[in-house]
NUKOL-559771 format. One record per atom (N, C-alpha, C): chain; residue in one letter; z, x, y. Coordinates in nm, 2 decimals, padded with zeros to 4 digits. Each point is the difference from the previous one (the first is absolute). Example, Ala and Ser with C-alpha at 12.3 -4.5 7.8 and 13.67 -1.06 7.14 Angstrom:
(r A,a,(00.78,01.32,-00.57)),
(r A,a,(00.00,-00.09,00.12)),
(r A,a,(00.00,00.09,00.12)),
(r A,s,(-00.07,-00.04,00.11)),
(r A,s,(00.00,00.09,00.11)),
(r A,s,(00.08,-00.08,00.11)),
This chain:
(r A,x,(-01.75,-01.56,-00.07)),
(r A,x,(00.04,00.12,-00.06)),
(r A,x,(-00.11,00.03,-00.12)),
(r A,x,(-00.07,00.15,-00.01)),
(r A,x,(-00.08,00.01,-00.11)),
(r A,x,(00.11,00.05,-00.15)),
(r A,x,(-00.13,-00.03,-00.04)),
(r A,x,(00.08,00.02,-00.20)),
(r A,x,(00.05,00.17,00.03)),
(r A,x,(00.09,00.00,-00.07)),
(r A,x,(00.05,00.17,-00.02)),
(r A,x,(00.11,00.02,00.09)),
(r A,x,(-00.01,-00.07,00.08)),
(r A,x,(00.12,00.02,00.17)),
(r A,x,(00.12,-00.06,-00.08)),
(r A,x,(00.09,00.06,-00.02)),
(r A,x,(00.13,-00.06,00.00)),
(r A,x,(00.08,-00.04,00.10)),
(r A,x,(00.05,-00.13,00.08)),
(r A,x,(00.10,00.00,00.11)),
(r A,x,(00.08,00.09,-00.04)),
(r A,x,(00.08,00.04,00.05)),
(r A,x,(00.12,00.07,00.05)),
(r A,x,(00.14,-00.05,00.02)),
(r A,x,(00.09,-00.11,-00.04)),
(r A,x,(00.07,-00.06,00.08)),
(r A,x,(00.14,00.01,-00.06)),
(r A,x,(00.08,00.03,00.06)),
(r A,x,(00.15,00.07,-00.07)),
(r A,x,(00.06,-00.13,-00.02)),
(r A,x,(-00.02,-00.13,00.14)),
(r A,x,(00.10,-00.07,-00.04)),
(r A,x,(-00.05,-00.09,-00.13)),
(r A,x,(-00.15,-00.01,-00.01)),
(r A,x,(00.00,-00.03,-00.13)),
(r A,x,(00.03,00.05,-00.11)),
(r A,x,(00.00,00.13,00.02)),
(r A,x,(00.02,00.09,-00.12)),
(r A,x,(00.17,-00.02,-00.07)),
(r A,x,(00.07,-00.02,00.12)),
(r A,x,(00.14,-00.04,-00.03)),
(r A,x,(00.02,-00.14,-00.07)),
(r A,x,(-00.12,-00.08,00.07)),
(r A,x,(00.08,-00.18,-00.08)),
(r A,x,(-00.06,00.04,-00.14)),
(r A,x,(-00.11,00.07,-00.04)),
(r A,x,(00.02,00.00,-00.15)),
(r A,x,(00.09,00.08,-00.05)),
(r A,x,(00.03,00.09,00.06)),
(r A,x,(00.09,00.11,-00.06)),
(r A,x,(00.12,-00.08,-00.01)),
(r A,x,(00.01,-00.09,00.12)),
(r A,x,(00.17,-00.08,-00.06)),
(r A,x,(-00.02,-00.13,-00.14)),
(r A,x,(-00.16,-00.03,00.01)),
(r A,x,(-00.01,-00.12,-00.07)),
(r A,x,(00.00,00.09,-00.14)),
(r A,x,(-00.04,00.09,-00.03)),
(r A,x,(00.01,00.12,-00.15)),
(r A,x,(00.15,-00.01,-00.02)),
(r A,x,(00.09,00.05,00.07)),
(r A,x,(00.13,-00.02,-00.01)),
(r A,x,(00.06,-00.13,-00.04)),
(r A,x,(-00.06,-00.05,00.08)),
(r A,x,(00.02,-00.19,-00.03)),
(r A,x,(00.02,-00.02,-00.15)),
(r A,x,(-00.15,00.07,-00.05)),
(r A,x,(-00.04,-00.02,-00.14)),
(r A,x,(00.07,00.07,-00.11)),
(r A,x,(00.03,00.11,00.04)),
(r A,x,(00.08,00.08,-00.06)),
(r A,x,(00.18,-00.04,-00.01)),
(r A,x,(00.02,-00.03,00.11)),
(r A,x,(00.17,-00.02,-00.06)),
(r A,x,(-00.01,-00.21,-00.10)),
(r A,x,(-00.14,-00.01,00.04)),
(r A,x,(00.01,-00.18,-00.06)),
(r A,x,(-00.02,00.02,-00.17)),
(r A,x,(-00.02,00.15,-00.07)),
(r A,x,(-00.02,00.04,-00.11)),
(r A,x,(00.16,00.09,-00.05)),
(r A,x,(00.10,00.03,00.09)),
(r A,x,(00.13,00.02,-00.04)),
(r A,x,(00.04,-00.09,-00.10)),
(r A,x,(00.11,00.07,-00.08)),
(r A,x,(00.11,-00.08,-00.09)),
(r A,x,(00.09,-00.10,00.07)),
(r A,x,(00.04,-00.08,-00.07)),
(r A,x,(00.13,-00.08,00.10)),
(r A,x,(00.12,00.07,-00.09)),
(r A,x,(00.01,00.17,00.09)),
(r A,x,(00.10,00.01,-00.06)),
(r A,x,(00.06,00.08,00.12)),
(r A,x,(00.20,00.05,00.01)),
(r A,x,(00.05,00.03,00.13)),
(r A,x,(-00.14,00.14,00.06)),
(r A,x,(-00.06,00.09,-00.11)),
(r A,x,(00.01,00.08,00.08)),
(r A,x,(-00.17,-00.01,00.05)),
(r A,x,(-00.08,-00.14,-00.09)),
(r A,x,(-00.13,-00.04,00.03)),
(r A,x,(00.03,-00.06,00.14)),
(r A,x,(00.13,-00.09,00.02)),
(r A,x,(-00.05,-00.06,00.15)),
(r A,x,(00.10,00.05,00.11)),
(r A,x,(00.05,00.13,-00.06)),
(r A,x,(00.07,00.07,00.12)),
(r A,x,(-00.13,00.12,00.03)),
(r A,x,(-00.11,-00.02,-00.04)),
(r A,x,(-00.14,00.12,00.02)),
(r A,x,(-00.06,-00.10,00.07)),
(r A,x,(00.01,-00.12,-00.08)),
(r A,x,(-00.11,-00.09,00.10)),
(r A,x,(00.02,-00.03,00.13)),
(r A,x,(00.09,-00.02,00.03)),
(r A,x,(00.13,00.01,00.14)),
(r A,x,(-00.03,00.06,00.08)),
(r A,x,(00.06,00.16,-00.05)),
(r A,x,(-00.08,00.08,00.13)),
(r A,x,(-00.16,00.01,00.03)),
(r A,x,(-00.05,-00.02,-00.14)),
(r A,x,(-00.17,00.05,00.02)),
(r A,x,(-00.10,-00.14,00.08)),
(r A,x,(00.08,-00.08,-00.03)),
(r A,x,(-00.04,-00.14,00.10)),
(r A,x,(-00.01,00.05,00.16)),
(r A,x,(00.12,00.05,00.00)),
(r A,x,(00.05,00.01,00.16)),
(r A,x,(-00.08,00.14,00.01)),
(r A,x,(00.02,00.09,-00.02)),
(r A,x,(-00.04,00.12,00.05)),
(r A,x,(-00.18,00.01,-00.02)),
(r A,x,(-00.06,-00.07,-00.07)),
(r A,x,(-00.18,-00.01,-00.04)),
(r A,x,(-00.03,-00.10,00.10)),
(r A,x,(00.06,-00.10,00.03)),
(r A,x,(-00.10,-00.09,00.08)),
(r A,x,(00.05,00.03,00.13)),
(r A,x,(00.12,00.06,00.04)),
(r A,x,(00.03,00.04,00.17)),
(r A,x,(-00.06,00.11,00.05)),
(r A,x,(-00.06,00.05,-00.06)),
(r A,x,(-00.15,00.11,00.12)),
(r A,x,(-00.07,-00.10,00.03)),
(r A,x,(-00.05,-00.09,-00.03)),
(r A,x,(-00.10,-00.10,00.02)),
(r A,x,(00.06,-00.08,00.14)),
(r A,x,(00.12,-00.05,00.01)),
(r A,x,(00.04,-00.04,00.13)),
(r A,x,(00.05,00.06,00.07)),
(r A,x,(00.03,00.16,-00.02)),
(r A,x,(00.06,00.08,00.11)),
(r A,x,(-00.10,00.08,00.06)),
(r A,x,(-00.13,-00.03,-00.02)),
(r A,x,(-00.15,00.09,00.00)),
(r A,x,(-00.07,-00.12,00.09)),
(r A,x,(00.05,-00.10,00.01)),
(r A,x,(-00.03,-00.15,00.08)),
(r A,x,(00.09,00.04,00.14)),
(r A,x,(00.11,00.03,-00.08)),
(r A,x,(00.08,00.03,00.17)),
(r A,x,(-00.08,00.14,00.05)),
(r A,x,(00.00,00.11,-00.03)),
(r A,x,(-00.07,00.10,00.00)),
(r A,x,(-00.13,-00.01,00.11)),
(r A,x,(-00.07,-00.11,-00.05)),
(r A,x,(-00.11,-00.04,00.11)),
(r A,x,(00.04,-00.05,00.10)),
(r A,x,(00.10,-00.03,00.03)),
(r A,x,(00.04,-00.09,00.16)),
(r A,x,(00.11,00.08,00.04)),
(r A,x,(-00.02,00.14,-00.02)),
(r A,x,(00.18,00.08,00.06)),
(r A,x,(-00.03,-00.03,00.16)),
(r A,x,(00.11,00.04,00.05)),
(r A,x,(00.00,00.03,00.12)),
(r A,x,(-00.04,00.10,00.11)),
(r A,x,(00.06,00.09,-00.12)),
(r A,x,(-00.01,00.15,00.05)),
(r A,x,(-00.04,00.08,-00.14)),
(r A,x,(-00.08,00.10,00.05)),
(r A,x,(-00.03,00.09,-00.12)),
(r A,x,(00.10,00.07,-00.07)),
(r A,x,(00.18,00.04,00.04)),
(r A,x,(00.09,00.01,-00.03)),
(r A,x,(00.03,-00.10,-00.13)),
(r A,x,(-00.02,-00.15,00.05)),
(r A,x,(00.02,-00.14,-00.07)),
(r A,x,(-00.14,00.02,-00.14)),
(r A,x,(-00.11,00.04,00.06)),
(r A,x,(-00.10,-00.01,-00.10)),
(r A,x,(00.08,00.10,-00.11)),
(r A,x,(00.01,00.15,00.02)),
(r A,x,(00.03,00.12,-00.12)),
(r A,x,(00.11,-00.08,-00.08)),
(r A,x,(00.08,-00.09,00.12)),
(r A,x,(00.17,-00.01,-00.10)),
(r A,x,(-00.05,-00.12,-00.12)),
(r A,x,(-00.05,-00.05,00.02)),
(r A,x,(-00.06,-00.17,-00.06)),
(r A,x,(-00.08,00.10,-00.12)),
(r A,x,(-00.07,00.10,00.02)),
(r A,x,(-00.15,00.07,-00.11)),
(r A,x,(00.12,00.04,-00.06)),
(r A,x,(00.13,00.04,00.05)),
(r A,x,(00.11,00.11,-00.13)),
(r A,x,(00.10,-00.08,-00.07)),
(r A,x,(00.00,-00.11,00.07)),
(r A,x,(00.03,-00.15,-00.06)),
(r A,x,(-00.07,-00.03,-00.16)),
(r A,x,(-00.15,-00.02,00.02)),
(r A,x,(-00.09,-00.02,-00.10)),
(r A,x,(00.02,00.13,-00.09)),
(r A,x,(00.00,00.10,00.06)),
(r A,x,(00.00,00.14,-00.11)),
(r A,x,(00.09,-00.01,-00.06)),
(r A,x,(00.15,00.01,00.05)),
(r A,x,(00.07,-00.03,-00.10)),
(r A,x,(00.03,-00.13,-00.10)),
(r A,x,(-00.04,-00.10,00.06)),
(r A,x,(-00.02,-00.14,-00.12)),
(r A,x,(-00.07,00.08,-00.15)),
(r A,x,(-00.13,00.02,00.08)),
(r A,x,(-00.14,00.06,-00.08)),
(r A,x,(00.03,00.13,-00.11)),
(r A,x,(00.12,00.05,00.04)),
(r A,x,(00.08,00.13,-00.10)),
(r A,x,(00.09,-00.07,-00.08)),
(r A,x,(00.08,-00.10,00.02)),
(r A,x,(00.13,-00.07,-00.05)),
(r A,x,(-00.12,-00.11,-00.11)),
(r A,x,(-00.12,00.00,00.01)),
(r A,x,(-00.09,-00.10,-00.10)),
(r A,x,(-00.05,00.10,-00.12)),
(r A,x,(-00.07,00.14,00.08)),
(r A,x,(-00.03,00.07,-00.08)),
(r A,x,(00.07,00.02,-00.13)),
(r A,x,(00.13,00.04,00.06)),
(r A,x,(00.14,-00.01,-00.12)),
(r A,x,(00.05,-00.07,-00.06)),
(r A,x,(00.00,-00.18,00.05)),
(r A,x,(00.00,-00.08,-00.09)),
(r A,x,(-00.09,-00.01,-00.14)),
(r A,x,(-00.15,00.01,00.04)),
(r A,x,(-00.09,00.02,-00.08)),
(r A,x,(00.03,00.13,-00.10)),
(r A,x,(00.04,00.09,00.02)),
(r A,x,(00.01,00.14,-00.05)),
(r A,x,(00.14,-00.07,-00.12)),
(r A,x,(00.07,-00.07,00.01)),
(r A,x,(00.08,-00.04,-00.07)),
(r A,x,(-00.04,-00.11,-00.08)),
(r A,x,(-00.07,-00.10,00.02)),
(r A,x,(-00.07,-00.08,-00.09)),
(r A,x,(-00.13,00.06,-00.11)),
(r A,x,(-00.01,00.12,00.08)),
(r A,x,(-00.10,00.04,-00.11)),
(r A,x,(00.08,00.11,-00.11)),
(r A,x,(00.13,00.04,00.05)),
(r A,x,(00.03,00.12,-00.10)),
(r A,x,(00.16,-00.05,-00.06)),
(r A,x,(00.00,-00.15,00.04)),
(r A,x,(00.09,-00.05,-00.08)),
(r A,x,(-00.03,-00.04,-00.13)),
(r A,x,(-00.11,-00.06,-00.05)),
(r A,x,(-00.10,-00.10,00.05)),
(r A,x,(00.07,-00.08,-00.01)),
(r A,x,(-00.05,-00.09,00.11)),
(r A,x,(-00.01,-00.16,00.00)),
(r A,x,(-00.04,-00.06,00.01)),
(r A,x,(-00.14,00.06,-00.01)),
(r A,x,(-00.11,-00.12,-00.05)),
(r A,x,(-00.11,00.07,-00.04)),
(r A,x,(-00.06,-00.06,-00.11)),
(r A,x,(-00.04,00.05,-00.14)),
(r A,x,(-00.19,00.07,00.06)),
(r A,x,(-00.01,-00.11,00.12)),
(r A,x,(-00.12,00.01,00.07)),
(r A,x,(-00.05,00.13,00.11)),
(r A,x,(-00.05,00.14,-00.04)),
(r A,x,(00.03,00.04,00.10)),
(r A,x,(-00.10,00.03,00.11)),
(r A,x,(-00.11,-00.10,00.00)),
(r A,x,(-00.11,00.00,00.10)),
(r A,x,(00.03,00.01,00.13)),
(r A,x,(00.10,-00.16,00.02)),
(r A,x,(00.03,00.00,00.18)),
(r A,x,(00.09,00.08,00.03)),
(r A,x,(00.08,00.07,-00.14)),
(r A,x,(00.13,00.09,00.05)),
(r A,x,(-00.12,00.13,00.04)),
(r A,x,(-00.06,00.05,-00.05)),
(r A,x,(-00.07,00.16,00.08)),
(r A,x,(-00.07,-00.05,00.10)),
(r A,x,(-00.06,-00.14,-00.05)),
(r A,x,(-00.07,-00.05,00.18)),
(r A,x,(00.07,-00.03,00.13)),
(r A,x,(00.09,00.00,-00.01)),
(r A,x,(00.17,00.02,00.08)),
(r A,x,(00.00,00.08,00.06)),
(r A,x,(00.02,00.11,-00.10)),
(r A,x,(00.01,00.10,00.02)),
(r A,x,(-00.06,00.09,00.10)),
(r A,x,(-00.15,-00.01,-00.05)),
(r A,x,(-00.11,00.06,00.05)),
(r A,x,(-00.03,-00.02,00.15)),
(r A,x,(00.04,-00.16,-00.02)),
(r A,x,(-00.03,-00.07,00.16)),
(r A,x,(00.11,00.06,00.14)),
(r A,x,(00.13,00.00,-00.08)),
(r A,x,(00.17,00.04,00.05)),
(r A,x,(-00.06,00.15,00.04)),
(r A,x,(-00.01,00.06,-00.09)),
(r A,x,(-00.09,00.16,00.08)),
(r A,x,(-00.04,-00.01,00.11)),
(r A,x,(-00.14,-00.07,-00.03)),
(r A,x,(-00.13,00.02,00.11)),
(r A,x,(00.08,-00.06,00.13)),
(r A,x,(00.08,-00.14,-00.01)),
(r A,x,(00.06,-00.04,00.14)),
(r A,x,(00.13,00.09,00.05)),
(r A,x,(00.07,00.04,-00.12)),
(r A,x,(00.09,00.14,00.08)),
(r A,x,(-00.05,00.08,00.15)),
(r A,x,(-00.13,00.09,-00.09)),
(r A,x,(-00.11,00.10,00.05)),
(r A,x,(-00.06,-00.04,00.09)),
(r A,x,(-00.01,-00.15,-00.01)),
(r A,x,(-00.10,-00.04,00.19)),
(r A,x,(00.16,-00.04,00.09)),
(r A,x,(00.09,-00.04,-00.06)),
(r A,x,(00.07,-00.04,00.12)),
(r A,x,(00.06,00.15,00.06)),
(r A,x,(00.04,00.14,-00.08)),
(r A,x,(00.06,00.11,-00.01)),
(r A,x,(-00.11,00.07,00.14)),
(r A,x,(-00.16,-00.03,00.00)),
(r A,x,(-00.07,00.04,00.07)),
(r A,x,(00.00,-00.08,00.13)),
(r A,x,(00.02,-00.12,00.02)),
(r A,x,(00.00,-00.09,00.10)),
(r A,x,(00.10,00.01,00.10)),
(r A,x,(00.12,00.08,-00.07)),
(r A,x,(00.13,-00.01,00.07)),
(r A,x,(-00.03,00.14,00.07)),
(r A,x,(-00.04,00.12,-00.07)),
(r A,x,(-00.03,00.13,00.05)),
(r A,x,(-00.14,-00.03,00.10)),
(r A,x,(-00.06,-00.07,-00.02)),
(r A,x,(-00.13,00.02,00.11)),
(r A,x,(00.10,-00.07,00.09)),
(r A,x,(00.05,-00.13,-00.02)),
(r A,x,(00.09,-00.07,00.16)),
(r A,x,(00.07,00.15,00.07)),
(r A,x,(00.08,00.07,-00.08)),
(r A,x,(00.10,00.08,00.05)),
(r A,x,(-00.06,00.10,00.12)),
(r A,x,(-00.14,00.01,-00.13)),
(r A,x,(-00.09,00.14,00.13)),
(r A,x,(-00.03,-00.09,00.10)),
(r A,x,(-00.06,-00.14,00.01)),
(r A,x,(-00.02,-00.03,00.14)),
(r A,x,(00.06,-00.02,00.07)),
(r A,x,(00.14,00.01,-00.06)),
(r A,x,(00.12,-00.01,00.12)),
(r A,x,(00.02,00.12,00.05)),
(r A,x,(-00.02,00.12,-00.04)),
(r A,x,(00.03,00.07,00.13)),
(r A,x,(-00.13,00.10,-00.01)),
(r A,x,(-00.10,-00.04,00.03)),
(r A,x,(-00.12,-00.01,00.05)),
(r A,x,(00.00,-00.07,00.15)),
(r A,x,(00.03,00.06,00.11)),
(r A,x,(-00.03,-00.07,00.13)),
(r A,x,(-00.16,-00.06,-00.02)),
(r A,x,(-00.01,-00.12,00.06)),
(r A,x,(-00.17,-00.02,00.04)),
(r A,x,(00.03,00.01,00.12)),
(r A,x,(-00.16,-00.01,00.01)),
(r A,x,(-00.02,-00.01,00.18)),
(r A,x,(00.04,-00.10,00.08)),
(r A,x,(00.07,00.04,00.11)),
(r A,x,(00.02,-00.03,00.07)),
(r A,x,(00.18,-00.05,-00.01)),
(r A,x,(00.05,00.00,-00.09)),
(r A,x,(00.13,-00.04,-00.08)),
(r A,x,(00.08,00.09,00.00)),
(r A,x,(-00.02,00.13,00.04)),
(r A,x,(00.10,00.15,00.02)),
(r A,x,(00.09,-00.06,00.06)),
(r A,x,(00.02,-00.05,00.14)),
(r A,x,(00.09,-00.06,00.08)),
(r A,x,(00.09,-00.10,-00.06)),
(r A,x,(-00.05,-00.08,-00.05)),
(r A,x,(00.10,-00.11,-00.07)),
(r A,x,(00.06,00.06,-00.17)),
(r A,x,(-00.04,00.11,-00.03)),
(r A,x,(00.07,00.10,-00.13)),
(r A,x,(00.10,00.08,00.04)),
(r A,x,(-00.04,00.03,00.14)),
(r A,x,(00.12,00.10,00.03)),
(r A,x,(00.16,-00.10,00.03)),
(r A,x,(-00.09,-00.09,00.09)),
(r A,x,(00.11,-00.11,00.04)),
(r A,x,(00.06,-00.04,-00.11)),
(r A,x,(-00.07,-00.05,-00.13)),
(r A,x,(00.10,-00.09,-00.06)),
(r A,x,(00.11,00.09,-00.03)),
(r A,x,(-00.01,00.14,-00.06)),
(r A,x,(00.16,00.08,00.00)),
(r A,x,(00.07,-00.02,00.08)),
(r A,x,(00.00,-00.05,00.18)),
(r A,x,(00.10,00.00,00.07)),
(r A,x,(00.07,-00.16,00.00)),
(r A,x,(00.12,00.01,00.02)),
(r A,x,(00.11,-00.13,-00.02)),
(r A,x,(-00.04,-00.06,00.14)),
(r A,x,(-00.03,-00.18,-00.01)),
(r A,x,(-00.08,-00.03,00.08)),
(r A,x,(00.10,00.01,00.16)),
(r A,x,(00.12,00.04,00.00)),
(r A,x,(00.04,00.01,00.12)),
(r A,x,(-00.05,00.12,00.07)),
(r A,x,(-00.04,00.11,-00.09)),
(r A,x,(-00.03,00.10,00.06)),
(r A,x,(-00.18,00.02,00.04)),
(r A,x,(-00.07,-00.17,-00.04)),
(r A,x,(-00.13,00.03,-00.01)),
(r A,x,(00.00,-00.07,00.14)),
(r A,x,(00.08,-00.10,00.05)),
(r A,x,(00.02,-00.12,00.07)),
(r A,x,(00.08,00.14,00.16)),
(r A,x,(00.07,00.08,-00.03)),
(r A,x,(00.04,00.10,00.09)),
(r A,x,(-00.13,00.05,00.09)),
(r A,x,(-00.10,00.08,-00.14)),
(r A,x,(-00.09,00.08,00.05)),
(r A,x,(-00.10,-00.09,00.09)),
(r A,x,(-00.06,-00.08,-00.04)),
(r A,x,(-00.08,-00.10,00.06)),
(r A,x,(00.08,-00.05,00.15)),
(r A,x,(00.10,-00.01,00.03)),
(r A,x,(00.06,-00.03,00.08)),
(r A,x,(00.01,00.15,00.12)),
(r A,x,(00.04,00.09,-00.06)),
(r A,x,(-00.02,00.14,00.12)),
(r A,x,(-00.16,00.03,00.01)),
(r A,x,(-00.08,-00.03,-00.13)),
(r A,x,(-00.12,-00.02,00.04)),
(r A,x,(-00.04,-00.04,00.14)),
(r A,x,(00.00,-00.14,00.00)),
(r A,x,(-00.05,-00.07,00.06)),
(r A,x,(00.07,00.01,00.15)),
(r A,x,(00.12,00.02,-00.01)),
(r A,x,(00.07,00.09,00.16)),
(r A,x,(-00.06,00.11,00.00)),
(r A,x,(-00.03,00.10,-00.04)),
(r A,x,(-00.09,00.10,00.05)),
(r A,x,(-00.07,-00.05,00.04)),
(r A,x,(-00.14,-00.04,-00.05)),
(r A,x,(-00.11,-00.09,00.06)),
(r A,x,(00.05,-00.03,00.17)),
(r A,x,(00.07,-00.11,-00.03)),
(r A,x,(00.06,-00.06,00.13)),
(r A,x,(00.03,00.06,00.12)),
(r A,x,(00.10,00.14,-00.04)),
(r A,x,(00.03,00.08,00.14)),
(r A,x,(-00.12,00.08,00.01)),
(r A,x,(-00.08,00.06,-00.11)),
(r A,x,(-00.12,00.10,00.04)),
(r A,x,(-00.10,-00.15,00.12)),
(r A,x,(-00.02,-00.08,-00.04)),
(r A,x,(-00.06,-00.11,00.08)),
(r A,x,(00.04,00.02,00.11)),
(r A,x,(00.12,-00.01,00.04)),
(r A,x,(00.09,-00.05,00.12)),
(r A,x,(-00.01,00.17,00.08)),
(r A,x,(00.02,00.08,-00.07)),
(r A,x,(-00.04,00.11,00.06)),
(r A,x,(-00.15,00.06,00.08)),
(r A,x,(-00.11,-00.11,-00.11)),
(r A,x,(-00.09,00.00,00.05)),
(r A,x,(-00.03,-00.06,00.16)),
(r A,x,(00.03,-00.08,-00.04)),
(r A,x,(00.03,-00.11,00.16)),
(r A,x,(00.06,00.05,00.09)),
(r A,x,(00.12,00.04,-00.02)),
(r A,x,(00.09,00.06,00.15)),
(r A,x,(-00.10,00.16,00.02)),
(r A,x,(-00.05,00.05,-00.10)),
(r A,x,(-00.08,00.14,00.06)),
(r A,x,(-00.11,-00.05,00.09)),
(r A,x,(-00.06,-00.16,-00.05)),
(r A,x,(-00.13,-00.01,00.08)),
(r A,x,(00.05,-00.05,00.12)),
(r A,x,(00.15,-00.08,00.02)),
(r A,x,(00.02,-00.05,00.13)),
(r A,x,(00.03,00.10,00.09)),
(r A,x,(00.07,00.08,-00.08)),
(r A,x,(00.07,00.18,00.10)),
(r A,x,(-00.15,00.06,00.04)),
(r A,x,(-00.10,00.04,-00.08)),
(r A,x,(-00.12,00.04,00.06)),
(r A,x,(-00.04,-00.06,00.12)),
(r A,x,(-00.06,-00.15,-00.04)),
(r A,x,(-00.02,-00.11,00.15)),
(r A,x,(00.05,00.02,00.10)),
(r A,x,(00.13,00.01,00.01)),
(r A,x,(00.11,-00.03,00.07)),
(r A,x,(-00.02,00.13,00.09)),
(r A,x,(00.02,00.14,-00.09)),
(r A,x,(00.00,00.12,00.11)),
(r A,x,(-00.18,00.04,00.03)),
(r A,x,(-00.07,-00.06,-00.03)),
(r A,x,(-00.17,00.03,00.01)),
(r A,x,(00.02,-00.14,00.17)),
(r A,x,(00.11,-00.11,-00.02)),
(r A,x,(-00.08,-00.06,00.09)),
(r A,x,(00.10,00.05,00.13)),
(r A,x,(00.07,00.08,00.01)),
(r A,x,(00.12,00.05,00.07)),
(r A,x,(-00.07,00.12,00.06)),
(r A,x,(-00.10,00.09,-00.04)),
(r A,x,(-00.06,00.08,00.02)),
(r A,x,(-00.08,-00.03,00.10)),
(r A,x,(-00.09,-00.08,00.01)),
(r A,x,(-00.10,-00.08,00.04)),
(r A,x,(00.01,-00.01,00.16)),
């Protein structure tokens, strides 16, 4: 990589953003309402980071959006943690609290876009995939129907082919 190129990498961007939070609730009071903040902001700052891991291995792009709205809302429930340690105060330091902050934004805003670009490619047909878009709306007994008179059509237009060519033969060789 040359000098000036920044990688790009969200799930990194998340293990610091959870390790900042790390740092941040390890500077709370030990008091009810210092480690009832630290509580939720533990849990809700470092779980985009493993629900953004599941995110990568969905199954379905249905599975991918639900898992990205998963992280969104962790990533909104942190913002507000932080929004309360800084305007309570509870802690005297407020560097990592607006760097929190700042960061809790910017990953809002990329997952808020991630989830709307997945959405448009969902109903975006690509090529060649019209057929399997249309299908998935129908309940598979009714996809398992069509395929089935399908492929009987096929069968008797066939079978019709055959008895026309044997009736042709038959009266061409009766002619004769």
């Amino acid at each position: 990589m040359s000098e000036g190129k920044i990688k790009y990498d969200l799930e990194e961007r998340l293990i610091q953003f959870a390790l900042l939070i790390i740092d941040i609730v390890e500077m709370l009071p030990n008091t009810r309402a210092g480690n009832h903040i630290a509580g939720q902001s533990i849990r809700s700052g470092t779980s985009p980071a493993f629900n953004y891991g599941e995110a990568q291995v969905a199954e379905s792009r249905d599975d991918f959006i639900h898992k990205m709205k998963i992280c969104l809302k962790e990533l909104k429930e942190a913002h507000i943690a932080v929004q309360i340690i800084q305007r309570k105060p509870l802690i005297k330091d407020f560097t990592k609290i607006d760097k929190g902050i700042t960061e809790c934004k910017e990953l809002i805003s990329i997952f808020l876009r991630s989830i709307e670009t997945a959405r448009k490619n969902e109903t975006c047909p690509r090529e060649n995939g019209d057929r399997q878009k249309i299908l998935k709306h129908f309940p598979i007994f009714m996809r398992t129907s069509f395929i089935f008179c399908y492929m009987l059509f096929i069968k008797i237009k066939l079978l019709n082919i055959y008895f026309l060519k044997n009736i042709t033969f038959a009266f061409s060789a009766s002619l004769r």
